[in-house]
N, C-alpha and C positions, 0 to 999 in steps of 0.2 A: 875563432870563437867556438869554443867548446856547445854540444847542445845534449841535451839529457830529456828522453821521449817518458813518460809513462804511460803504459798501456793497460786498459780494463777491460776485460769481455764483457757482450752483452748480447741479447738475445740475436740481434740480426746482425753482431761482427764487432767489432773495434771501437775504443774509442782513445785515441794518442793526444796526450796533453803535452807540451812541447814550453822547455825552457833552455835559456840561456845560462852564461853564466852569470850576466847581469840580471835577466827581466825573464816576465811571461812571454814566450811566441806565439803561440797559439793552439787551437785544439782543434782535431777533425775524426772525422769519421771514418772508418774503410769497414767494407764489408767482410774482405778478408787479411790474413794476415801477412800475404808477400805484398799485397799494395803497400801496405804501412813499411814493410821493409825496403820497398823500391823506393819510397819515398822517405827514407830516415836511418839508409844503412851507413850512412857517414856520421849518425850520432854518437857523442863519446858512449853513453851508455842509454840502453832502451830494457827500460825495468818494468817486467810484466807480471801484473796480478794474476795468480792462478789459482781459486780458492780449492785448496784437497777435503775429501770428505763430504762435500756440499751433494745430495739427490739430485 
């Protein structure tokens, strides 16, 4: 089973919403960003929001 992570920053670290290729898994939190990776480096892909230009 394929799985596909999206990742958003936010003020106090992470937030990984997690899909299949069928369905939702689920969504968590991590303060930083090697937890999220220790925890999801086997995902097909881990697509992360980076907004450029933002103060």
């Amino acid at each position: 089973m394929n799985t596909y992570v999206g990742v958003d920053g936010c003020p106090d670290g992470w937030i990984a919403v997690v899909y299949s290729d069928a369905d939702f898994v689920g969504a968590s939190f991590y303060e930083n960003i090697s937890d999220l990776w220790d925890d999801h480096s086997d995902a097909e892909r881990i697509l992360v929001d980076i907004p450029i230009g933002l103060r």
